[in-house]
C-alpha positions in Angstrom: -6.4 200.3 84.8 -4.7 198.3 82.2 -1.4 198.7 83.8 -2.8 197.4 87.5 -4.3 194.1 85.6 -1.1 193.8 83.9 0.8 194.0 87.1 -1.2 192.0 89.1 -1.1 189.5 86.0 2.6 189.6 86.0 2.5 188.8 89.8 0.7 186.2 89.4 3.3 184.6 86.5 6.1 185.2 88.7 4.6 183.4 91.3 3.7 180.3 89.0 6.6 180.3 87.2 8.7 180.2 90.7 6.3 177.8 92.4 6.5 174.9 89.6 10.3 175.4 89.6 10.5 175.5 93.3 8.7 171.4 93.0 11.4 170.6 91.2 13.7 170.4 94.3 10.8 169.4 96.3 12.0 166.0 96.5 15.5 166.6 97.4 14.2 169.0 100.7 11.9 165.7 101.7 14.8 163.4 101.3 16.7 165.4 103.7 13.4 165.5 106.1 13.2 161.5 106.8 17.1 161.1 106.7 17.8 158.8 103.8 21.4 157.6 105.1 19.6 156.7 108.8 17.1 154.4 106.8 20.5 152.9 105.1 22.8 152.4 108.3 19.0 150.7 109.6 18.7 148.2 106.8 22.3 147.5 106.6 22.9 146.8 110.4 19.8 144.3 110.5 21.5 142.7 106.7 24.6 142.7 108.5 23.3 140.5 111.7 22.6 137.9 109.6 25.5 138.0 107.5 28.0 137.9 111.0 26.6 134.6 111.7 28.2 133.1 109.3 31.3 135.6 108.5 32.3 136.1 112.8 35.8 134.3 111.9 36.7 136.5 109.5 39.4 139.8 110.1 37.3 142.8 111.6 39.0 144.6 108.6 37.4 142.5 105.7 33.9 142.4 108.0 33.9 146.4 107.9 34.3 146.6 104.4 31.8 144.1 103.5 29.4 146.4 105.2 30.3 149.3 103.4 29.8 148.0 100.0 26.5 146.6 101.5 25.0 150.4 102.3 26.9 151.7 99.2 25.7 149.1 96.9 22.6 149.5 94.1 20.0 146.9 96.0 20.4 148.5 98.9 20.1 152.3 97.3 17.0 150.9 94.8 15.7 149.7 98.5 16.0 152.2 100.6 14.3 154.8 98.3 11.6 152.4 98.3 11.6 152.9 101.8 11.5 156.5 101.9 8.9 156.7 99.4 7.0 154.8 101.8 7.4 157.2 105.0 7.1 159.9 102.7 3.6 159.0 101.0 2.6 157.7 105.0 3.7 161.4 106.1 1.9 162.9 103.6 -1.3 161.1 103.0 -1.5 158.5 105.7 -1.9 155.9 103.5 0.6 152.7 104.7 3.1 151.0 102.1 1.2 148.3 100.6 4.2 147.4 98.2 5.6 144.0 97.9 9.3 144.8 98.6 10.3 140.9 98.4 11.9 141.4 94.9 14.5 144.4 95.9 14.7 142.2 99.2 15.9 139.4 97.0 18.2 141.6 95.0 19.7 143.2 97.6 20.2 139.4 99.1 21.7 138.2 95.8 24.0 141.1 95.9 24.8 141.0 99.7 25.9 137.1 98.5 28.3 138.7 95.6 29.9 141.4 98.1 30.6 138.9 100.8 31.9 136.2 97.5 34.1 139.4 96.1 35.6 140.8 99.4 36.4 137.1 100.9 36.9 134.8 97.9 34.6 132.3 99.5 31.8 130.8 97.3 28.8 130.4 99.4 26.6 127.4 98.4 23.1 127.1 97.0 21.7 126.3 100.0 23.1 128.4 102.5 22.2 131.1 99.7 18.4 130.3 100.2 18.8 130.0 103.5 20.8 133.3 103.9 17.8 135.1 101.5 15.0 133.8 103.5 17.0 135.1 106.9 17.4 138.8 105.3 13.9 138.8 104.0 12.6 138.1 108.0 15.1 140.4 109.3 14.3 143.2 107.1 10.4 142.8 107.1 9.5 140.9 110.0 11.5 142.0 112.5 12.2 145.5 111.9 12.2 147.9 108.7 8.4 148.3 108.6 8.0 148.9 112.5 11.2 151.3 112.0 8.9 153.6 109.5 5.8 153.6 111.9 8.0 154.4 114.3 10.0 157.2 112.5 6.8 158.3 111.4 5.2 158.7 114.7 8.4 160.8 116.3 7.9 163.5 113.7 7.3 166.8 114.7 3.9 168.3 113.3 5.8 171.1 112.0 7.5 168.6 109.7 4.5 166.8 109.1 2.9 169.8 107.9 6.0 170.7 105.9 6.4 166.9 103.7 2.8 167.3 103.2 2.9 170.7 101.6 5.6 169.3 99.7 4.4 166.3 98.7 1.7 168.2 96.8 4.0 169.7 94.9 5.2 167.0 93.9 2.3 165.2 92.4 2.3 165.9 88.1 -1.1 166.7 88.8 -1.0 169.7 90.7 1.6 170.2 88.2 -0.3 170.1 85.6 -3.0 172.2 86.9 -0.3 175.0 87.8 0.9 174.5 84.4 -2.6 175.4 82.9 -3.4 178.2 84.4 0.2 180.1 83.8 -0.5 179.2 80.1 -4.3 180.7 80.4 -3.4 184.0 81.8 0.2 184.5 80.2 -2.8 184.0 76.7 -4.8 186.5 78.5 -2.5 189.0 78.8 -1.3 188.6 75.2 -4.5 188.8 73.8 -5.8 191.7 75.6 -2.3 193.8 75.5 -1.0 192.6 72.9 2.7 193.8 72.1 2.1 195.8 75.6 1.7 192.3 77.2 4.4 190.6 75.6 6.9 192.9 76.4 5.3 192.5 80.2 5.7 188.9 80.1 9.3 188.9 78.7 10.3 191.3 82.1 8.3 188.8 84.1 10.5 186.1 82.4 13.6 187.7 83.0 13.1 188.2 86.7 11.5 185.0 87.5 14.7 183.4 85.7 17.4 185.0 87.8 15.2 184.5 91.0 14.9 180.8 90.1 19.0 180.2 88.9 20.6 182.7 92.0 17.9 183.6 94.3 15.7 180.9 94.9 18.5 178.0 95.4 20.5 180.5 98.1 17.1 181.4 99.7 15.8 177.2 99.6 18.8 175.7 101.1 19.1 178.5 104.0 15.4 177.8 104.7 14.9 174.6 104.6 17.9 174.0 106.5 17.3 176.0 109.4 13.4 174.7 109.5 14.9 171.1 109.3 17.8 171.5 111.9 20.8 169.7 109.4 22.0 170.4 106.1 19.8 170.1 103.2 21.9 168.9 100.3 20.7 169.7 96.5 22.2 170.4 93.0 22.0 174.0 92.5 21.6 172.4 88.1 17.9 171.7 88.6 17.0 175.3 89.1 19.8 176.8 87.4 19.7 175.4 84.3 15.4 175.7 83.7 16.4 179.4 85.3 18.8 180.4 82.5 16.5 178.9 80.3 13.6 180.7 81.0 15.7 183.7 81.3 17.1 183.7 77.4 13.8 183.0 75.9 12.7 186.0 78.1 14.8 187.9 76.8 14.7 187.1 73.2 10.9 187.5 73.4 11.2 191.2 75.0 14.0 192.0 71.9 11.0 190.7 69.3 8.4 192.8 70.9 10.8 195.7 70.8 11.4 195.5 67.6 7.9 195.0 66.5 6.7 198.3 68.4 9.3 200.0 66.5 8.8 198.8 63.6 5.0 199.3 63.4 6.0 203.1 65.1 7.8 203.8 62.0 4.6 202.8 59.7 2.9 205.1 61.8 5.0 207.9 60.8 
């Protein structure tokens, strides 16, 4: 009896212990869902509109590589994640972005004005400044970015739906949290009513759910999620690797302790 309710315990801990490491790539698997770099070539095309109004004389050369810092630049990353943490939060609860973006609008305006400044040596004026601000502001909001998400939104498939919901809720600290709690109550459990028995269970469970999380899990995530998404999904192996190997060496040094405290009390008994 003691040994099913250890094993089932045990299961139970692997699972946990896989499932809250699994949430840390959560993110990552959603970013690859809703297509970060489309959302980029979007806001960057409609930034780009307004900037050729006033840039059409220049060589196509220096107009190419204007746009490219434009997508690559910090503005445009800070805004675009913005963005997708928009459609993700819409795909996953409903709830519509209620954020004032005009600040990283105005940001990624200033810096749109240094770009253009840096690759052309052409100071731009105050005014045309404002007026330039004002332009990307309407292009991105008013005509476009915010109709682009209800409309990305809308051609998901309900199998992705269903998938960025799942994984939004991993997400959230506190589901986290709650996971968190109950691995600590029954790994207490099993310690207090097993004792050395339990420790030396848990340290096992440690070990396994260690290598499963550094060489395993990543292998069996991006095959998965890939082939369920239809495209590549692109993660650093590091963020389960390295809480892996972790979890695996204090695993192991707590199996080695409760070894050697089974021996030793074996030897008192003799």
């Amino acid at each position: 009896m003691r040994m099913l309710r250890t094993i089932i315990s045990d299961i139970l801990i692997f699972i946990l212990v896989n499932v809250l490491c699994f949430s840390m790539l959560c993110p990552s698997i959603i970013n690859s869902a809703i297509q970060n770099d489309e959302i980029t070539q979007e806001m960057t095309n409609k930034v780009m509109t307004v900037i050729n109004q006033y840039t059409y004389r220049l060589p196509d050369i220096t107009i190419k590589k204007i746009q490219a810092d434009i997508s690559q630049s910090q503005s445009m990353t800070a805004l675009t994640s913005k963005y997708s943490q928009a459609i993700i939060k819409q795909m996953a609860t409903g709830e519509e972005n209620k954020e004032d973006m005009t600040p990283y609008i105005n940001n990624l305006a200033q810096e749109c004005f240094e770009i253009v400044e840096k690759d052309t040596d052409i100071t731009l004026p105050s005014i045309l400044k404002t007026s330039l601000t004002k332009l990307i502001s309407s292009s991105l909001v008013s005509q476009g970015i915010d109709q682009y998400v209800d409309d990305y939104i809308s051609k998901q498939s309900p199998k992705r739906l269903k998938m960025i919901q799942i994984f939004y809720q991993l997400t959230l600290d506190s589901n986290r949290m709650i996971m968190g709690v109950i691995l600590i109550v029954l790994c207490l459990i099993q310690l207090i009513v097993d004792k050395l028995y339990g420790l030396t269970a848990l340290g096992v469970t440690g070990v396994l759910s260690g290598l499963n999380v550094s060489y395993i899990m990543p292998l069996a995530i991006s095959e998965g999620a890939s082939s369920y998404l239809n495209r590549t999904v692109i993660f650093d192996p590091s963020i389960l690797r390295t809480p892996g190997m972790m979890i695996c060496g204090i695993s192991v040094v707590v199996v080695i302790i409760a070894q050697l405290i089974m021996r030793k009390t074996a030897r008192k008994l003799i």
